[in-house]
C-alpha positions in Angstrom: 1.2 -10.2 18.4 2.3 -8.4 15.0 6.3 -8.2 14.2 7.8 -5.0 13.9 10.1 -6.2 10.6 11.4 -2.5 10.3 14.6 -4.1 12.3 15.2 -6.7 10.1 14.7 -4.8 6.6 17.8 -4.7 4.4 20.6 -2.1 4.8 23.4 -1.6 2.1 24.9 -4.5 0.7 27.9 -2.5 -0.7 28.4 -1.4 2.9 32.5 -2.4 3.4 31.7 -3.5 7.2 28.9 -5.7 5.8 28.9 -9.3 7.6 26.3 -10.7 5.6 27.2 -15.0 6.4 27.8 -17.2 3.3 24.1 -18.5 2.8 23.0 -14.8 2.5 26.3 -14.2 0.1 24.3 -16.8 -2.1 21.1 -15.2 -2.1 22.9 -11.8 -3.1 24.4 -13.8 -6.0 20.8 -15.1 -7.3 20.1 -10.9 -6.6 22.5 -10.7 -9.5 21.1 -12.3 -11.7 17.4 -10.9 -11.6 19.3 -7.6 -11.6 20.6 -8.8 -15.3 16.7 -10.4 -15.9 15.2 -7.1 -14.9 17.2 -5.4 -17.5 16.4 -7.9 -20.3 12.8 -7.8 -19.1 12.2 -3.7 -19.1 13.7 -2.8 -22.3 11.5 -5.1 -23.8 8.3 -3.4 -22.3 5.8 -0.9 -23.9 6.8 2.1 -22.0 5.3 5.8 -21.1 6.3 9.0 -19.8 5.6 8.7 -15.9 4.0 11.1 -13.6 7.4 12.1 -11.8 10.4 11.8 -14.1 11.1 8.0 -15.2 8.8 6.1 -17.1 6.6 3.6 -16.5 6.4 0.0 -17.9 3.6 -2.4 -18.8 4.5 -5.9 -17.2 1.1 -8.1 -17.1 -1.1 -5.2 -17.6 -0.3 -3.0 -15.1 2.7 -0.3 -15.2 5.3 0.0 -12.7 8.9 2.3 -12.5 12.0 0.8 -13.6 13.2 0.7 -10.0 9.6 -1.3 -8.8 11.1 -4.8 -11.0 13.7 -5.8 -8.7 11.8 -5.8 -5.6 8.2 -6.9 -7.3 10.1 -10.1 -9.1 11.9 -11.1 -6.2 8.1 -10.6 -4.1 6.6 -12.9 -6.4 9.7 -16.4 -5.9 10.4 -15.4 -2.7 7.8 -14.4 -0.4 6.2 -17.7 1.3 2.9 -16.1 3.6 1.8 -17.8 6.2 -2.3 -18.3 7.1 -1.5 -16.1 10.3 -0.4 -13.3 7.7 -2.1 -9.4 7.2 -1.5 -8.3 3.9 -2.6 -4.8 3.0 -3.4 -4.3 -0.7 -4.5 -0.8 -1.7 -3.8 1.2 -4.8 -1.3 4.3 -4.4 -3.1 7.4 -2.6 -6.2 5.5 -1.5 -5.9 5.3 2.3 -2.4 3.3 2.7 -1.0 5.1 5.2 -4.3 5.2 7.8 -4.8 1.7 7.0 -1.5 0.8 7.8 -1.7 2.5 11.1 -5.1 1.3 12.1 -3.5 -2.4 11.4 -0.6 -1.7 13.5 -2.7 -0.5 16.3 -5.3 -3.0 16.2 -3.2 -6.3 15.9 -0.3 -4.8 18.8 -2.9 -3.4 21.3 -1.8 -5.8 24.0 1.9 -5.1 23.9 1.4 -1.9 22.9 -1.6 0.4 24.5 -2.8 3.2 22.2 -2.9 5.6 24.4 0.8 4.7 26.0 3.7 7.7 25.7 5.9 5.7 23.5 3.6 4.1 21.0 5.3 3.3 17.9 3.1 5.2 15.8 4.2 8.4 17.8 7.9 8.1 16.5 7.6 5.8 13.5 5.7 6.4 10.1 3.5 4.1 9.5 5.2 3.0 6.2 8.1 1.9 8.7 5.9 -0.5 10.9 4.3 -2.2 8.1 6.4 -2.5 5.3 5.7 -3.0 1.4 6.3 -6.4 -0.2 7.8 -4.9 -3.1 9.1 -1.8 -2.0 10.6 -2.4 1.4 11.0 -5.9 2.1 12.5 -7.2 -1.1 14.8 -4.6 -2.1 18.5 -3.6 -2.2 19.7 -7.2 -4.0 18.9 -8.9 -0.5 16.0 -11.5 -0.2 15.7 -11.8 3.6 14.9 -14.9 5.5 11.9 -14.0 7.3 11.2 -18.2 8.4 12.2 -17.3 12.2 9.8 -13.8 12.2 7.1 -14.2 14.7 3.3 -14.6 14.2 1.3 -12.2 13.4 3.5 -10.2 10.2 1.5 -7.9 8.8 2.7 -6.5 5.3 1.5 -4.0 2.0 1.5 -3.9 -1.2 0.3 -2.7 -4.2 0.4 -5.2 -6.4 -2.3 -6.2 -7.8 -4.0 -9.7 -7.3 -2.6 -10.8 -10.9 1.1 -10.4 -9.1 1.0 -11.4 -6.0 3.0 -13.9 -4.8 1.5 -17.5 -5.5 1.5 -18.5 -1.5 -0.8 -15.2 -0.6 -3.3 -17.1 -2.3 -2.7 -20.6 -1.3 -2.2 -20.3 2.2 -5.2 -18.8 5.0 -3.5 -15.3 5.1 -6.3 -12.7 5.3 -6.4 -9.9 2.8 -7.6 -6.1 3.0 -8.5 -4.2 0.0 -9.2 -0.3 0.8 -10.8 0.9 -2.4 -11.5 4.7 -2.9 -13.6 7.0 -5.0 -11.7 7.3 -8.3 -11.8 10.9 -9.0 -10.3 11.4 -4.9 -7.9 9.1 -5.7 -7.0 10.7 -9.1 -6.3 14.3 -7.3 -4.4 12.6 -4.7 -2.0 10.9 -7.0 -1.9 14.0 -8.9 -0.9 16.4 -5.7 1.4 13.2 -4.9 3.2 13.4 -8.1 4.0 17.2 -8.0 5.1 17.0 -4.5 7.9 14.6 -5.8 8.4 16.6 -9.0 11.9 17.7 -9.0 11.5 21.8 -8.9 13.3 22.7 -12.0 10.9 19.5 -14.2 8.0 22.0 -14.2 4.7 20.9 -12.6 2.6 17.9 -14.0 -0.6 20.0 -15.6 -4.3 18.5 -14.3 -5.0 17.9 -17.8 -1.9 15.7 -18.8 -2.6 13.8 -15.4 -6.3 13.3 -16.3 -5.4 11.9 -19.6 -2.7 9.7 -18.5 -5.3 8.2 -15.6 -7.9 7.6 -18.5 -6.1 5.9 -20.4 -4.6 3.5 -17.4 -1.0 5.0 -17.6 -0.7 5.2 -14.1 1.5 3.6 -11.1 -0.1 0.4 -10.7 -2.7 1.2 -13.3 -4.8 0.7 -14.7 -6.9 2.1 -11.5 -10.0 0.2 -12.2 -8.1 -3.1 -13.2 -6.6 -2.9 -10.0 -9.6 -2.1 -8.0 -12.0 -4.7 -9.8 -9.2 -7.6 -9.2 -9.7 -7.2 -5.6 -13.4 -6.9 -5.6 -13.7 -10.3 -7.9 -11.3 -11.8 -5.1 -13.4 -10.6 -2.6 -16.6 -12.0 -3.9 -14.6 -15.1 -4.8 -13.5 -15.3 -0.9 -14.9 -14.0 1.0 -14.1 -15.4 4.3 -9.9 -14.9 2.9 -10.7 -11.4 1.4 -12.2 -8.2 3.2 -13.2 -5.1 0.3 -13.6 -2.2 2.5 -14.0 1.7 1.1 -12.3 4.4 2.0 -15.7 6.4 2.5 -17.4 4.1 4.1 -13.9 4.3 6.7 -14.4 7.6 7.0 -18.1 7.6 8.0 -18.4 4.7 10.6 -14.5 4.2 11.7 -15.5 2.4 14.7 -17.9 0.1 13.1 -15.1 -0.6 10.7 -12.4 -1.1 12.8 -14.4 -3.4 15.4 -15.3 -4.9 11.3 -11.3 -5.5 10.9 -10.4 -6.0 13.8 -12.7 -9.3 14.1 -11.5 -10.5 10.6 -8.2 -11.0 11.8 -9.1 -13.2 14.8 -8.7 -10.4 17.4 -12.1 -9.0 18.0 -12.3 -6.4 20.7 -13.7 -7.4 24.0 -16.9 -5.8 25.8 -13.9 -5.0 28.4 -12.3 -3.4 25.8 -15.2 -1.2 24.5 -16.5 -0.6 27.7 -13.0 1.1 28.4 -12.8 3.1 25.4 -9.9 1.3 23.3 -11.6 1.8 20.2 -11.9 5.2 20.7 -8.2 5.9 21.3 -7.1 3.6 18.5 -9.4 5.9 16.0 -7.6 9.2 18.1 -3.9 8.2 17.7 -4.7 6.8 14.1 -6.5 10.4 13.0 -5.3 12.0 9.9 -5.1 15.1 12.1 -2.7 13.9 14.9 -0.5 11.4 12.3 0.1 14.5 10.0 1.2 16.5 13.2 3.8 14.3 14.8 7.0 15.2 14.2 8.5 11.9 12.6 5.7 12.5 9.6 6.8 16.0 9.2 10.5 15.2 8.2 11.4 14.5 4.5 9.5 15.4 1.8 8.2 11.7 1.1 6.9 11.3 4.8 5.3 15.0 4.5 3.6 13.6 1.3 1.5 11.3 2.9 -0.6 13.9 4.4 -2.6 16.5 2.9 -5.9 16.3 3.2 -7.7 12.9 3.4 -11.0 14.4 3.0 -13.6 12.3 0.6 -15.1 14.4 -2.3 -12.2 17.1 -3.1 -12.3 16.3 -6.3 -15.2 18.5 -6.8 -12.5 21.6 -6.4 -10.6 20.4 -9.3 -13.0 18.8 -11.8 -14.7 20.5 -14.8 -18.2 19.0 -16.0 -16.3 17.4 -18.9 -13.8 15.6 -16.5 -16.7 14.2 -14.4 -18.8 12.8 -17.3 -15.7 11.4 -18.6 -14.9 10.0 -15.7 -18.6 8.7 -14.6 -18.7 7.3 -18.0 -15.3 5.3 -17.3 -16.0 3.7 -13.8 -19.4 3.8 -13.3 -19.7 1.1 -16.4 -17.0 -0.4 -15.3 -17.5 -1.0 -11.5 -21.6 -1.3 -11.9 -21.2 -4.2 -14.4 -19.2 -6.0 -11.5 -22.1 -5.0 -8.7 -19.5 -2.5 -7.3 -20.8 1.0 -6.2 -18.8 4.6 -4.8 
């Protein structure tokens, strides 16, 4: 059985009616002081105009937002996984959201049916069910003792393997890389970014995008770093570490999901097949019926998450130029390391 951690994520510290006991005060106290390291640490970081409004910083290759450092330094002497842990690695706009839910459905089926009335995906996003390392978990000055949680915790991230936390790779946790076609992911980011573009900041032009993504100025980027990190790691182990591809989802879901579901120990049975549970999981987990419940239409962040999950609408956006810049990029790249879109 997975936890639902959304209940035990942190609320406001500053909150006046906040009974947070005196071993928690301390933690908040060592909070402090990463709040002062974070500072000392960005402003001595190479730094570029982001895709939103802030900019983004170069810590051990990759570049994050100010507000990531905090929650991704804490992650790393913090988090202690345990070999009955998910975690969910994926870079931003490459499937995140449907992997999260297929997780969340495949690991709870027993407690909770897919096709029951009041499934949690129905009334929760599914950033809520399974919640990012960096982003959610370890966040607002608090690090949370998650020792008493229950087996199986499933958690994101996008980190890349370079930062995650040491105990991810020293304990039997099992890791799921969904990878994606660069030049999908690139107009997803892009569509992403505009969406969360303040109105009167103008709109992020393709072309700035394109060159920003070339050159590896991107969240989490640089996007094949991040990618071929994962693929190493899966080739390295993989009996730890599942690569799958967002395409590859999208063509065969059921042999995938059956594929992820017996990675993580809970394989389906012929009772289960035979009565259609894989089927229903793929239904309620469908880019179609996630984007038209009403808990994913609310907020512009939640409405973000879906617009068109299709593979290959790139094609709509990208000149000649772009593509043989582009195939010139990754295809080197990812075919030196044996790794194919």
């Amino acid at each position: 059985m997975a936890t639902n951690l959304s209940s035990t994520l942190p609320h406001d510290s500053h909150d006046p009616k906040n009974t947070t006991p005196p071993s928690k005060l301390a933690k908040h106290s060592q909070q402090d002081d990463l709040t002062q390291e974070c500072h000392d640490l960005i402003s001595s970081l190479a730094k570029e105009q982001g895709w939103i409004l802030s900019h983004l910083y170069q810590y051990q290759g990759f570049w994050y937002p100010n507000t990531l450092f905090e929650g991704l330094l804490s992650c790393q002497r913090h988090f202690k996984a345990r070999d009955t842990d998910i975690i969910l690695i994926t870079n931003p706009k490459c499937g995140t959201t449907w992997l999260k839910a297929l997780a969340y459905a495949i690991v709870n089926r027993k407690i909770n049916p897919p096709k029951e009335d009041n499934h949690p995906l129905l009334t929760n996003n599914p950033h809520e069910l399974i919640p990012f390392l960096e982003r959610k978990v370890y966040v607002d000055h608090q690090v949370l003792d998650l020792t008493e949680s229950p087996s199986t915790r499933v958690f994101s991230t996008h980190l890349p393997v370079e930062l995650l936390p040491l105990s991810i790779k020293e304990t039997k946790c099992k890791v799921v890389y969904l990878a994606r076609d660069p030049k999908d992911a690139f107009i997803s980011l892009w569509h992403f970014a505009n969406k969360l573009r303040p109105q009167n900041s103008g709109k992020l032009q393709l072309e700035e995008a394109f060159d920003k993504f070339c050159k590896g100025v991107s969240f989490c980027g640089p996007f094949w770093d991040h990618v071929l990190s994962s693929w190493k790691y899966s080739l390295d182990k993989p009996n730890k570490v599942l690569f799958l591809k967002y395409e590859e989802l999208k063509e065969k879901p059921k042999l995938y999901l059956k594929k992820l579901a017996e990675f993580w120990g809970c394989p389906f049975s012929l009772e289960e097949e035979n009565n259609g549970v894989v089927e229903e999981i793929l239904s309620l987990c469908s880019f179609d019926n996630m984007r038209n419940l009403e808990v994913n239409k609310v907020g512009e962040l939640n409405k973000s998450f879906f617009r068109k999950g299709e593979v290959g609408d790139w094609a709509n956006y990208f000149s000649q130029e772009m593509i043989e810049k582009f195939d010139e990029m990754f295809f080197d790249k990812f075919l030196q390391c044996g790794l194919k879109f």
